[in-house]
TIVO-2410 file (N, C-alpha, C; in nm, 3 decimals):
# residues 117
REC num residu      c1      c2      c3 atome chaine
REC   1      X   0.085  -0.119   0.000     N      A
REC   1      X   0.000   0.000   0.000    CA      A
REC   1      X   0.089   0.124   0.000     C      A
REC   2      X   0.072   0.214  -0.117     N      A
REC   2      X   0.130   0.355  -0.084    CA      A
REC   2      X   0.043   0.443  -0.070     C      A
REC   3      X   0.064   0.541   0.022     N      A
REC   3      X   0.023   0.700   0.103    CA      A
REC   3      X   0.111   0.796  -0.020     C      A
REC   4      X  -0.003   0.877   0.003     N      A
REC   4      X   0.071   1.031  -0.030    CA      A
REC   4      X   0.006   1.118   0.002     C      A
REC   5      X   0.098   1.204   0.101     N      A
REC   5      X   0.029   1.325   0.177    CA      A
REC   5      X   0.089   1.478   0.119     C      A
REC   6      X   0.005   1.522   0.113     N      A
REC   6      X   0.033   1.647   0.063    CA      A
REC   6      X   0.005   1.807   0.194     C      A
REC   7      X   0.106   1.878   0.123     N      A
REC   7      X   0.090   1.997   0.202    CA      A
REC   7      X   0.128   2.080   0.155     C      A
REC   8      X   0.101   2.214   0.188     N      A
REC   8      X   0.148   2.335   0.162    CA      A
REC   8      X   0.009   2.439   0.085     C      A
REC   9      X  -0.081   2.399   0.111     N      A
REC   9      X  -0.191   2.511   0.022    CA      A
REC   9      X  -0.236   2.584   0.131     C      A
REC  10      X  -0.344   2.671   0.112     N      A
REC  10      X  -0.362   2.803   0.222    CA      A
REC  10      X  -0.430   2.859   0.101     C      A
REC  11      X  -0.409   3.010   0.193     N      A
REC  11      X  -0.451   3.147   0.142    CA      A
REC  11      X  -0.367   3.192   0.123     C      A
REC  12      X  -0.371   3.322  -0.045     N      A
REC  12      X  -0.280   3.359  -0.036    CA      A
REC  12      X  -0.304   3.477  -0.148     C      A
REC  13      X  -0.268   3.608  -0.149     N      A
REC  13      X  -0.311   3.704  -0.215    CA      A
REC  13      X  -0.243   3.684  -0.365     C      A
REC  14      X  -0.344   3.762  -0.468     N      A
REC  14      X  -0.323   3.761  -0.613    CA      A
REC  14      X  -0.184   3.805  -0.619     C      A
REC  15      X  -0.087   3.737  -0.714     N      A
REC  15      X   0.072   3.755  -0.716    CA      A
REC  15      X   0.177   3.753  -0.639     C      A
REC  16      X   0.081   3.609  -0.505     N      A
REC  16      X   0.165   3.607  -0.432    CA      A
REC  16      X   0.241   3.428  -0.460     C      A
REC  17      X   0.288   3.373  -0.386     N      A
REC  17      X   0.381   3.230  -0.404    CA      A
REC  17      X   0.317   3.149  -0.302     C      A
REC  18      X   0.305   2.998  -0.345     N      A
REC  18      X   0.334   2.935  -0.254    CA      A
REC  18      X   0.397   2.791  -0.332     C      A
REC  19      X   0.443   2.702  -0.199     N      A
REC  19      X   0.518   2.623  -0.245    CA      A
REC  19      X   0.410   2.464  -0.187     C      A
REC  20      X   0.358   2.384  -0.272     N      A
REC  20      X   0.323   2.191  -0.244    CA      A
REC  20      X   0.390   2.151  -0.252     C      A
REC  21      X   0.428   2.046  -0.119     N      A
REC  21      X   0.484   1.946  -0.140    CA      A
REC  21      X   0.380   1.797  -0.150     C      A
REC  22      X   0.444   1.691  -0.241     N      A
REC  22      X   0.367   1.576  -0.175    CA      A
REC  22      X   0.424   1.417  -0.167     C      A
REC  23      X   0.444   1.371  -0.027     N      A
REC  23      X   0.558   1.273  -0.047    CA      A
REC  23      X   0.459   1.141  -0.024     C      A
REC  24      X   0.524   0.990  -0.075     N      A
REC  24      X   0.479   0.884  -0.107    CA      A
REC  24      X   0.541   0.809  -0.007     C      A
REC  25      X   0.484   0.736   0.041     N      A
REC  25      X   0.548   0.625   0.184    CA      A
REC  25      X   0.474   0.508   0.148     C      A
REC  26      X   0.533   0.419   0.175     N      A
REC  26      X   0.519   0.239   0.209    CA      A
REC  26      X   0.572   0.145   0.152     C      A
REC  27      X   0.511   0.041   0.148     N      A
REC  27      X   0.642  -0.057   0.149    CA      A
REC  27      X   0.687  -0.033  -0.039     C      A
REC  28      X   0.789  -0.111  -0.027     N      A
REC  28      X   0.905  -0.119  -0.192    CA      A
REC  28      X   0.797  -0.080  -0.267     C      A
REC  29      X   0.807   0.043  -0.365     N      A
REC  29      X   0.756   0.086  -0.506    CA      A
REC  29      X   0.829   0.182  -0.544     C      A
REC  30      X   0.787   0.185  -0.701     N      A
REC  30      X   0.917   0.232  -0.836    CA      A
REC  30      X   0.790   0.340  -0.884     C      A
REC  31      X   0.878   0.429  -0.870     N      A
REC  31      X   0.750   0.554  -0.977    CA      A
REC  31      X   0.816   0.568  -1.082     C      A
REC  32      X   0.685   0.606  -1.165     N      A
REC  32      X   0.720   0.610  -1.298    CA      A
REC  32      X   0.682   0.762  -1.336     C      A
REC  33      X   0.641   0.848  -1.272     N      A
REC  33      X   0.572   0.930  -1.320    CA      A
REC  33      X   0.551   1.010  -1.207     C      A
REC  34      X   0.513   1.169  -1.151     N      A
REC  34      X   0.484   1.209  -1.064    CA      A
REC  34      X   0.405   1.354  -1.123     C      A
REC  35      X   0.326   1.369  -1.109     N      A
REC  35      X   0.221   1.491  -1.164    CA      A
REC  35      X   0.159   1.570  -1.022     C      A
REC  36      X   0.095   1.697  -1.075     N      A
REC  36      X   0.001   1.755  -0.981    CA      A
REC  36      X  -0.151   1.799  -1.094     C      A
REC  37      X  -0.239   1.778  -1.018     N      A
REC  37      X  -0.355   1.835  -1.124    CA      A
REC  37      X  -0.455   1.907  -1.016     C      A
REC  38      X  -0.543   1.947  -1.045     N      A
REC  38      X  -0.637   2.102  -0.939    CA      A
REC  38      X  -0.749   2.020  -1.042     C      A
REC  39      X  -0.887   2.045  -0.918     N      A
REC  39      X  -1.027   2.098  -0.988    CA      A
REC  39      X  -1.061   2.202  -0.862     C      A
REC  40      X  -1.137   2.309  -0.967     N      A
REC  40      X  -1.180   2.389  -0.898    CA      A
REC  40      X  -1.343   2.361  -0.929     C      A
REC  41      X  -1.412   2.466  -0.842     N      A
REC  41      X  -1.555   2.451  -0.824    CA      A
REC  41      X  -1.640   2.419  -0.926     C      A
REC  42      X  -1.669   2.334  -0.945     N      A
REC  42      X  -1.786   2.332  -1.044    CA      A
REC  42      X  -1.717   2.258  -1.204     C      A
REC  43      X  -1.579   2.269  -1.172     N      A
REC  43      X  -1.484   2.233  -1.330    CA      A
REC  43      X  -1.462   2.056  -1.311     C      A
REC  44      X  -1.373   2.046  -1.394     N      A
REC  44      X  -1.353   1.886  -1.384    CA      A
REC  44      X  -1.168   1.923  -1.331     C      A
REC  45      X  -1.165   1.777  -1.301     N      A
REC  45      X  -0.994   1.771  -1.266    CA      A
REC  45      X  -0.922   1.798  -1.381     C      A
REC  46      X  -0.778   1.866  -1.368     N      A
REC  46      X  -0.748   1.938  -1.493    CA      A
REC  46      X  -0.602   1.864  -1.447     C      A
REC  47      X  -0.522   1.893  -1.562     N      A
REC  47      X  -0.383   1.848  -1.492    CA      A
REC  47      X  -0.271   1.947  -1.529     C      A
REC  48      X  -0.233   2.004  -1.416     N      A
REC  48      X  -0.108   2.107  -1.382    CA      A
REC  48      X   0.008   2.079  -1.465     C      A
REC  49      X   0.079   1.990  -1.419     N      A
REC  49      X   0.218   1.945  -1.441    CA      A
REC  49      X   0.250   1.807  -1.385     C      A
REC  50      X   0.338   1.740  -1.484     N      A
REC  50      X   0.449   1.632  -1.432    CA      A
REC  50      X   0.563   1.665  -1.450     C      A
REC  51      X   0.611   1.510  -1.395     N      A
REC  51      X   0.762   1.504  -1.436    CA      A
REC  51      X   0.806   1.357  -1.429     C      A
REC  52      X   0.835   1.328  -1.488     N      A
REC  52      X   0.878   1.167  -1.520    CA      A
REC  52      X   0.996   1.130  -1.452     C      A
REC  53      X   1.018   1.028  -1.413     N      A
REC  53      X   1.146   0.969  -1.339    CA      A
REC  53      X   1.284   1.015  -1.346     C      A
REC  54      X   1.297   1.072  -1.514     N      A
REC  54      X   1.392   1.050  -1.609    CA      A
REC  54      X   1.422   1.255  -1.561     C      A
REC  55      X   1.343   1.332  -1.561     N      A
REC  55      X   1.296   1.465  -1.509    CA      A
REC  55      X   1.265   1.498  -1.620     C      A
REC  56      X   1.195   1.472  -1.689     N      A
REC  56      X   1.103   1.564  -1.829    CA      A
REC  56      X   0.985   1.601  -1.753     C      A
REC  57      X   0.908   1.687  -1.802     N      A
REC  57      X   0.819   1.817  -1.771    CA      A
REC  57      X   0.729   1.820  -1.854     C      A
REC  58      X   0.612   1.867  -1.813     N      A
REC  58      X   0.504   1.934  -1.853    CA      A
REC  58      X   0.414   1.957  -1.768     C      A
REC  59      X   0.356   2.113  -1.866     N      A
REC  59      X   0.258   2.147  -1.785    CA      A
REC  59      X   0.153   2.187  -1.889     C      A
REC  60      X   0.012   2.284  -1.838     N      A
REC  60      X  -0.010   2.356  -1.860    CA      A
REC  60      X  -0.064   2.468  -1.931     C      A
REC  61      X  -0.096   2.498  -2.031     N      A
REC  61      X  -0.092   2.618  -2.079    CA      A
REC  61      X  -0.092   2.765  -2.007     C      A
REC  62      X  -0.152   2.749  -1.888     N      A
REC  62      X  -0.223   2.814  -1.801    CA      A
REC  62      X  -0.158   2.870  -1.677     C      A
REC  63      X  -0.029   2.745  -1.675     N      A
REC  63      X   0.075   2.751  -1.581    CA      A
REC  63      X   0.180   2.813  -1.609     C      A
REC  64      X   0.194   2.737  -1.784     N      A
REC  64      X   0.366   2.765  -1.757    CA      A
REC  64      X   0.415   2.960  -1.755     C      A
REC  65      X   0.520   2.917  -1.727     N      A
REC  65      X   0.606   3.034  -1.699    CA      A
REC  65      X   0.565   3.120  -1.521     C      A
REC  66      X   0.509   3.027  -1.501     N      A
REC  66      X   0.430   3.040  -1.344    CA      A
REC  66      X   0.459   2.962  -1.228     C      A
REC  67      X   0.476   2.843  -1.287     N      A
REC  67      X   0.458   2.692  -1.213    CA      A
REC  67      X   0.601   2.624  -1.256     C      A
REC  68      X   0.644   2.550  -1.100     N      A
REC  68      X   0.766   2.507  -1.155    CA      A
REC  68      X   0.751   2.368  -1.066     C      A
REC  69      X   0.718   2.227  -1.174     N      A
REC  69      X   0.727   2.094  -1.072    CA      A
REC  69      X   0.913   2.101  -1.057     C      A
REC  70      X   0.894   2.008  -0.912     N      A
REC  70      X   1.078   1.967  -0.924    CA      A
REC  70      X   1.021   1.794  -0.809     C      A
REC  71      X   1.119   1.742  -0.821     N      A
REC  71      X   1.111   1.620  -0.742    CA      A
REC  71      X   1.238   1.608  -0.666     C      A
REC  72      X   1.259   1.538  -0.555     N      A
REC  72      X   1.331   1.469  -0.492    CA      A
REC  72      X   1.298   1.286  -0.460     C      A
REC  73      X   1.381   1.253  -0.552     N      A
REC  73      X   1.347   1.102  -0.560    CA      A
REC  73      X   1.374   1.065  -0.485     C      A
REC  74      X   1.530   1.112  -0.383     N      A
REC  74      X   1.612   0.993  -0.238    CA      A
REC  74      X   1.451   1.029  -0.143     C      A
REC  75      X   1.404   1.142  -0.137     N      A
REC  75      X   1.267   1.137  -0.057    CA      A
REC  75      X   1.114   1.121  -0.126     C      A
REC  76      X   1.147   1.080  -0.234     N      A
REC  76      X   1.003   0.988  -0.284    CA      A
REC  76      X   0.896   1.151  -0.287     C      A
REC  77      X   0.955   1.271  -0.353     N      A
REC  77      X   0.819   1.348  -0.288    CA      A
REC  77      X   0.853   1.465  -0.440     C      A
REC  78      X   0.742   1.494  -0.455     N      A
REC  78      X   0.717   1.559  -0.569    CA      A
REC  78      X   0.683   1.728  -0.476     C      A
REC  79      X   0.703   1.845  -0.572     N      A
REC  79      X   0.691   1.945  -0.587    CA      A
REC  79      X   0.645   2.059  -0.678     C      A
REC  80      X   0.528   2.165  -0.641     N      A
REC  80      X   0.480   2.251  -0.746    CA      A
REC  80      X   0.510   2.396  -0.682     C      A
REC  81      X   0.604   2.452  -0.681     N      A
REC  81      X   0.627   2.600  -0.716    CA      A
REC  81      X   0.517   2.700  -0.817     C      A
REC  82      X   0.446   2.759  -0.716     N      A
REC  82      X   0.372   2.803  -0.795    CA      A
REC  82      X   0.378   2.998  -0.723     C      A
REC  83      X   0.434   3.033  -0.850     N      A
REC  83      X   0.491   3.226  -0.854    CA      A
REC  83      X   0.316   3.251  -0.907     C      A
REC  84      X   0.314   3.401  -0.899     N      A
REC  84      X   0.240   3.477  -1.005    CA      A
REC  84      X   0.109   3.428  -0.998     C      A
REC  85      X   0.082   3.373  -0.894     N      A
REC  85      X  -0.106   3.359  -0.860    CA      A
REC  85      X  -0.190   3.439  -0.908     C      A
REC  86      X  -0.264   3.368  -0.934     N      A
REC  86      X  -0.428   3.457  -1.000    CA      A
REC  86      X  -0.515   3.368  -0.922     C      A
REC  87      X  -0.689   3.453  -0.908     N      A
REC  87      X  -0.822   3.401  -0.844    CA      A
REC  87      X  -0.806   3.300  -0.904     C      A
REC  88      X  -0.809   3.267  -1.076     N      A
REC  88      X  -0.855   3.161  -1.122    CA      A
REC  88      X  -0.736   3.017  -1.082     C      A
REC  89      X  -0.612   3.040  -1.021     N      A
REC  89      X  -0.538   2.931  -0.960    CA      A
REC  89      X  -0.608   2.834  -0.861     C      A
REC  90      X  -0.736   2.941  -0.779     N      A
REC  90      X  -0.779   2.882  -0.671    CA      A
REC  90      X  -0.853   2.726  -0.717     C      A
REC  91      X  -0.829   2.632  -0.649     N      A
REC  91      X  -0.891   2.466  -0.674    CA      A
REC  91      X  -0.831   2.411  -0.537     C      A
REC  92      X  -0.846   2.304  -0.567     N      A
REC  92      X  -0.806   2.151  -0.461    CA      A
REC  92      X  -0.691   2.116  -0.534     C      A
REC  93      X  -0.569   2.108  -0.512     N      A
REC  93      X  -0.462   2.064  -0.548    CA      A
REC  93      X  -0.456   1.914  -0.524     C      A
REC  94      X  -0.452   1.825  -0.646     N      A
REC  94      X  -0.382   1.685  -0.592    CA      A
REC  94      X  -0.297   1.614  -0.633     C      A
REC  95      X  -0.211   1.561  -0.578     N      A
REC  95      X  -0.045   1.467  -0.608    CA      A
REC  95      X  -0.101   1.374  -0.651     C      A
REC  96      X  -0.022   1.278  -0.801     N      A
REC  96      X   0.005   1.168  -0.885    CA      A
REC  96      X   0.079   1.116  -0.858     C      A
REC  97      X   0.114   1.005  -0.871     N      A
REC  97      X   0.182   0.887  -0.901    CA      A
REC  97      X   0.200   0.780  -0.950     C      A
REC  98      X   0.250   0.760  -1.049     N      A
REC  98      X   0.209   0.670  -1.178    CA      A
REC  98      X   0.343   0.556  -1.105     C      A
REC  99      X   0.310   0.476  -1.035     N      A
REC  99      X   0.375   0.349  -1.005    CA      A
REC  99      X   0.430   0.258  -1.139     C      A
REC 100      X   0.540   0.204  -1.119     N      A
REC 100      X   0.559   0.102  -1.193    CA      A
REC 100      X   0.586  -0.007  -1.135     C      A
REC 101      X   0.619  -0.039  -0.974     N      A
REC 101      X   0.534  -0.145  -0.916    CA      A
REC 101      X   0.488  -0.093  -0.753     C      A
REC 102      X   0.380  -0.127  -0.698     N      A
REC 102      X   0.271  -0.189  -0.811    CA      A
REC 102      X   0.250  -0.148  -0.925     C      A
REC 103      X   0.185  -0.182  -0.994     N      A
REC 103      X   0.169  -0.098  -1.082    CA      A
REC 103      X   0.005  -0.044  -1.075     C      A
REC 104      X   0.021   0.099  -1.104     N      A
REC 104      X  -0.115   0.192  -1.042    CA      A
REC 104      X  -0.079   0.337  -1.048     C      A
REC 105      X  -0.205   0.402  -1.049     N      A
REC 105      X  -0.206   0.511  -1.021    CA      A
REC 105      X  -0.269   0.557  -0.860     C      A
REC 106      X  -0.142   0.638  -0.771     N      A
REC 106      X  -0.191   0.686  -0.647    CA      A
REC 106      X  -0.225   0.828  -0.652     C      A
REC 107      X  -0.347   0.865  -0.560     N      A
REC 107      X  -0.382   0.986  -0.537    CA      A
REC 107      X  -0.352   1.047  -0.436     C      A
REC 108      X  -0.291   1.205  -0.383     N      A
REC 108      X  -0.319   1.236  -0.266    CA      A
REC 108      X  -0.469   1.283  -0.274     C      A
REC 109      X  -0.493   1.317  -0.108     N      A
REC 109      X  -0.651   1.336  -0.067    CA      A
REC 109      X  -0.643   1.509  -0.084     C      A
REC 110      X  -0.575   1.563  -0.145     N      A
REC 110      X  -0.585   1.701  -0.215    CA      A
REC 110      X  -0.555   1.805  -0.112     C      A
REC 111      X  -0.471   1.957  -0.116     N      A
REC 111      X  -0.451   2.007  -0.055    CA      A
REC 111      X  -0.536   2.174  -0.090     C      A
REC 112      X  -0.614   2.261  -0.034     N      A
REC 112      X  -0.639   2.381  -0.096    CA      A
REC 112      X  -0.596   2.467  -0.122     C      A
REC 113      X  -0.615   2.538  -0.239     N      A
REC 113      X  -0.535   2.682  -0.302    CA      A
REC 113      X  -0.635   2.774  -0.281     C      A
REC 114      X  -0.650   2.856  -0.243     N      A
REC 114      X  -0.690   3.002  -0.239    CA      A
REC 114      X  -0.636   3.134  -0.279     C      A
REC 115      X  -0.718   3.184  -0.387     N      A
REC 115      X  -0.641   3.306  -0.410    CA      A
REC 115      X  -0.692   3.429  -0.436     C      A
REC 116      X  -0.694   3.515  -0.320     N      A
REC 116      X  -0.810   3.591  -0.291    CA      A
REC 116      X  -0.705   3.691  -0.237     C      A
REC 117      X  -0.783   3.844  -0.238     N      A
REC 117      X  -0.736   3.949  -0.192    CA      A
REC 117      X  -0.843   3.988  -0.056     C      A
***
C-alpha cells in the first residue's frame, strides 16, 4: 500500500507564491511518473504538471512560466512551485503517481489553493 500526503496550500493574495509538497510512503515501489492536477468549483480535474522519473516536464498552458514541478526522488516526494497567482489558480490541489510497481495510479486526498485578496 502507498500513502501520499500532501501539504502546503492556504490562502494567499493575487501575485503572491506558494510552495506543495507531496511525499509517497510504504512498502518497496518504483515511480514512474509524478504529476500535480487542481479541480476547482464546479470544473472537472485538470492536470497542472508532471515530471517523469527521467525529469522531463510538462505542464499547462495556463501555468507555464508560473509553475515550476521539481522532485526529490532519495525522498520519494514531488513538488509545485507556484509564482504569479491569480483568483482563477484557486482549486483543490492533488499529487500523482504513476507506479511502476505496483503498478497503479496513487492519489493524494488534495490540498487547498486560495487566491483571494
Amino acid at each position: 500500500q502507498v500513502q501520499l500526503v500532501e501539504s502546503g496550500g492556504g490562502l494567499v493574495q493575487p501575485g503572491g507564491s506558494l510552495r506543495l509538497s507531496c511525499q509517497a510512503s510504504g512498502r518497496s515501489f518504483r515511480i514512474y511518473a509524478m504529476g500535480w492536477y487542481r479541480q476547482a468549483p464546479g470544473k472537472q480535474r485538470e492536470l497542472v504538471a508532471t515530471i517523469t522519473r527521467g525529469g522531463s516536464t510538462n505542464y499547462a498552458d495556463s501555468v507555464k512560466g508560473r509553475f515550476t514541478i521539481s522532485r526529490d526522488s532519495a525522498k520519494n516526494t514531488v513538488y509545485l512551485q507556484m509564482n504569479s497567482l491569480k483568483p482563477e489558480d484557486t482549486a483543490v490541489y492533488y499529487c500523482n503517481f504513476k507506479l511502476v510497481t505496483p503498478v497503479g495510479d496513487y492519489w493524494g486526498k488534495g490540498t487547498l489553493v486560495t487566491v483571494s485578496s
